[in-house]
C-alpha positions in Angstrom: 13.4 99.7 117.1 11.4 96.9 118.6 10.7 96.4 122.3 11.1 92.9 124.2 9.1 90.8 125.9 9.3 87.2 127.3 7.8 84.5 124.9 5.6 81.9 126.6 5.3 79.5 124.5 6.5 78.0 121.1 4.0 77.8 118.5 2.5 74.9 117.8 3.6 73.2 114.1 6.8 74.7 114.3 9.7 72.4 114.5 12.7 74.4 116.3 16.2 74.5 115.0 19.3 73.9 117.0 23.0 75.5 117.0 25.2 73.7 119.2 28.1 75.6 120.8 30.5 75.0 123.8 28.4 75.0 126.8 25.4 77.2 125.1 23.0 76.2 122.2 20.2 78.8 120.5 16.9 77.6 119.7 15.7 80.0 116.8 12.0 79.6 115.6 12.3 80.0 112.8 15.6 79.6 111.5 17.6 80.2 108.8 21.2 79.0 107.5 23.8 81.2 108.7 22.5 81.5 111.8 19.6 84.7 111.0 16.2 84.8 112.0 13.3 86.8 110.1 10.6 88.4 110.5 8.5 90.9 108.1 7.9 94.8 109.5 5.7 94.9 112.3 6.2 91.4 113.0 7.3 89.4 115.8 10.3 86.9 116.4 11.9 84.6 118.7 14.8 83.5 120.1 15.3 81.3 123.0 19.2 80.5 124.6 19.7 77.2 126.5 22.6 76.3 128.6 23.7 72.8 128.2 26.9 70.6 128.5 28.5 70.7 132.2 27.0 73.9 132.9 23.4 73.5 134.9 20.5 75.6 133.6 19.4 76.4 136.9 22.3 77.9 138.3 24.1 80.2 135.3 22.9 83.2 134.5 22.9 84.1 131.6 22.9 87.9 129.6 21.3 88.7 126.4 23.2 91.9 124.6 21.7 93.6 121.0 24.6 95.0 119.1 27.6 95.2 122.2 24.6 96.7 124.5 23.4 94.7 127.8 19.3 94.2 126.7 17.3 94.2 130.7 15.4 91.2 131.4 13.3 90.6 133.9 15.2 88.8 137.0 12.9 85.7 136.0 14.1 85.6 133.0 18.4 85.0 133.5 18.2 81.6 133.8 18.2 79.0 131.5 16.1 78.8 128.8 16.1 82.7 128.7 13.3 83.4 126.2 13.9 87.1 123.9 10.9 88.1 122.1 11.2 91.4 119.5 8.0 92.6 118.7 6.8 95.1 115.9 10.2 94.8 114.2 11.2 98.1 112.5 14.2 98.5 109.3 16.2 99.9 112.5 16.4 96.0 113.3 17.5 95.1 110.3 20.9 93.2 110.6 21.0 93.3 114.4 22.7 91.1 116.3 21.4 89.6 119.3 24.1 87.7 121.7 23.3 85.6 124.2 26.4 84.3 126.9 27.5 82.8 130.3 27.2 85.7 133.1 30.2 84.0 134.2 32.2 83.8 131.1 31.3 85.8 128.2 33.0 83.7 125.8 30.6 81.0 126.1 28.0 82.6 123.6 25.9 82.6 120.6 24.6 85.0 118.2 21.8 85.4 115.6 21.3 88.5 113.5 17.7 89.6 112.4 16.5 89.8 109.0 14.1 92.4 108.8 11.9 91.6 105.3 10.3 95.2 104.1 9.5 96.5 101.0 10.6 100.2 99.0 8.1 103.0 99.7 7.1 103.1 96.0 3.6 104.7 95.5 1.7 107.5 94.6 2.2 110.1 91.5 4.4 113.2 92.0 4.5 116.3 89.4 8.3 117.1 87.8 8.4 120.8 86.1 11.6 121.0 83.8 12.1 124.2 81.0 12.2 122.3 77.5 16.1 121.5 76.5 17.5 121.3 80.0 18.3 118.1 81.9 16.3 116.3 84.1 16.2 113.3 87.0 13.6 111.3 88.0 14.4 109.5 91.6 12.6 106.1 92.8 13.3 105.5 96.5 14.0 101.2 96.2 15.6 100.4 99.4 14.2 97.3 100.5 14.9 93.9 101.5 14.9 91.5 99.7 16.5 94.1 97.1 13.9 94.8 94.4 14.6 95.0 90.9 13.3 98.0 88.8 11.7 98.9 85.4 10.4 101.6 83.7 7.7 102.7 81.7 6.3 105.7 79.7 2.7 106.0 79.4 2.1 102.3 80.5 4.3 101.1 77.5 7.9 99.9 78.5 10.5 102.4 78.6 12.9 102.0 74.8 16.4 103.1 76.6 17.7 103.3 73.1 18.2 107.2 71.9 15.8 109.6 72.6 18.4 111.1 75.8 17.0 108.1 78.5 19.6 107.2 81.0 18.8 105.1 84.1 21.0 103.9 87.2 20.2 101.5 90.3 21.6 100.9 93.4 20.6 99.4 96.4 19.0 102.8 98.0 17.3 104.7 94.7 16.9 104.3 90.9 16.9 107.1 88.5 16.1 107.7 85.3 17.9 111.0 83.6 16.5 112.5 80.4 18.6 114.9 78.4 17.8 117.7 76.7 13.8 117.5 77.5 11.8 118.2 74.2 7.5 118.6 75.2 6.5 116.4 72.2 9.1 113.5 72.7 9.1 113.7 76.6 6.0 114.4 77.4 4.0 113.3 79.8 3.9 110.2 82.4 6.8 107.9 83.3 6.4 104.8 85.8 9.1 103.2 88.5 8.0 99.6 88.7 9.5 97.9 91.1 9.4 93.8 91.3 9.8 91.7 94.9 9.9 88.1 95.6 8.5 89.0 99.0 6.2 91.9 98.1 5.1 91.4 94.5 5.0 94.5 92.4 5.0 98.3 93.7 4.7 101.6 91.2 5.3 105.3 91.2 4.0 107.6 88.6 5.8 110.9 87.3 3.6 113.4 85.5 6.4 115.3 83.7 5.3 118.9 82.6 7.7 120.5 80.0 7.6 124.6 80.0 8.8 127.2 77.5 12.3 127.7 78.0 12.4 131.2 79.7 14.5 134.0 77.8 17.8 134.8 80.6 17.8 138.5 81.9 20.5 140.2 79.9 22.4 140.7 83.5 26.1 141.5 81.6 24.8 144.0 79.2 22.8 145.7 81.8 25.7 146.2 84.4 27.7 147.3 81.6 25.4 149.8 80.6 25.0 150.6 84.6 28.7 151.1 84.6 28.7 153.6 81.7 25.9 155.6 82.5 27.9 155.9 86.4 31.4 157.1 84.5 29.8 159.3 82.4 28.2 161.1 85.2 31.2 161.2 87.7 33.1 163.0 84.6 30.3 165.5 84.0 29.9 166.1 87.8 34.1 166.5 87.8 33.6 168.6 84.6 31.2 171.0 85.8 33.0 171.4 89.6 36.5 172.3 87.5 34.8 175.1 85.9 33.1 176.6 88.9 36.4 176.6 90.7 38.1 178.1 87.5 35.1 181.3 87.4 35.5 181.3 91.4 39.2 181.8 91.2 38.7 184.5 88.2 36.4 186.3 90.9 39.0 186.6 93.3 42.0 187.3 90.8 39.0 190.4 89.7 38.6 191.4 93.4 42.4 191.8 94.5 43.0 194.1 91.7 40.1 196.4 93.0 41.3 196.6 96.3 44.7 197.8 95.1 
């Protein structure tokens, strides 16, 4: 999030635009339509809130609130024009909205929302492993703003989406491309996100895909059925064997009641 400070002065070559409003006007430098002010990350904007009309400058206060919370000013600061400076503007600014209104009567206000310009954190190669014939998805983080738009490539040649399993998806946040049933001499080996900005030009991320031998499962059903067999057959020969001691045990003692009588 950015931090405030009080602006000093315009700069100079900058012509200031001016929304009018019911006792309170907002001079944003510079301004856009729909009442938003922008500024690139890390940068720095302005906004300055006036009191005008019937209302004296000198003698309102006025408050400055981002997003419903009271933003502290410094107690030279409350009085008209109240200057508001955001400095190293983060995406956590992004579609803020700054208020400024009568201490007196909160109703006489005006609002501008930031427009925080940043672009997708596209860069860099990363290594994908998948076993040959199983799916696979390759993600390309793309949230920016101004949204980008997205293409890709397969070893620096653009990407043919017809056959060959290639399915790809955008949103605002991430764009993937799928490939089905990976084969090493079709899929193999480098894949590029391009991304392309009005504001930021062109960004790319490489994906080295490495196909593997598919791997042979672990019989695991036919071994615990085996497991299971081997188990039953010995609890029978351990019941087996302990029935036939007790039967020669109880022929002992049948043998030695008839000697004692």
């Amino acid at each position: 999030m950015s931090w405030f400070s009080t602006w000093v002065e315009h700069r100079q070559g900058v012509a200031d635009c001016i929304y009018l409003w019911p006792g309170v006007k907002v001079v944003l430098s510079p301004v856009e339509a729909g009442g938003y002010v922008s500024g690139q990350v890390g940068g720095t904007v302005s906004l300055t809130c006036t009191v005008e009309g019937r209302a004296s400058g000198q003698d309102e206060k006025l408050e400055w609130y981002r997003n419903g919370h009271m933003v502290q000013l410094n107690p030279n600061n409350r009085h008209s024009p109240s200057r508001l400076c955001l400095q190293n503007l983060t995406t956590e600014d992004h579609l803020v909205t700054y208020t400024c209104h009568l201490k007196k009567n909160f109703t006489v206000s005006a609002s501008a929302k930031v427009n925080v310009l940043f672009p997708p954190s596209v860069s860099g190669m990363e290594t994908v492993t998948v076993e040959e014939g199983q799916d696979v998805v390759l993600l390309c983080s793309v949230w920016a703003n101004p949204q980008v738009s997205v293409t890709w490539r397969k070893d620096d040649e653009p990407l043919n989406l017809v056959g060959d399993g290639f399915t790809v998806y955008q949103d605002s946040r991430e764009a993937r491309l799928t490939i089905g049933r990976v084969r090493r001499a079709q899929h193999q080996p480098n894949y590029t996100c391009v991304t392309h900005s009005s504001e930021f030009g062109g960004k790319t991320k490489t994906f080295q895909l490495v196909v593997e031998d598919r791997k042979t499962p672990f019989p695991v059903g036919p071994v615990v059925a085996g497991c299971v067999v081997a188990l039953c057959t010995s609890a029978m020969a351990i019941v087996a064997r302990w029935d036939r001691v007790k039967k020669v045990r109880e022929k002992e003692r049948e043998r030695e009641r008839e000697r004692d009588r």
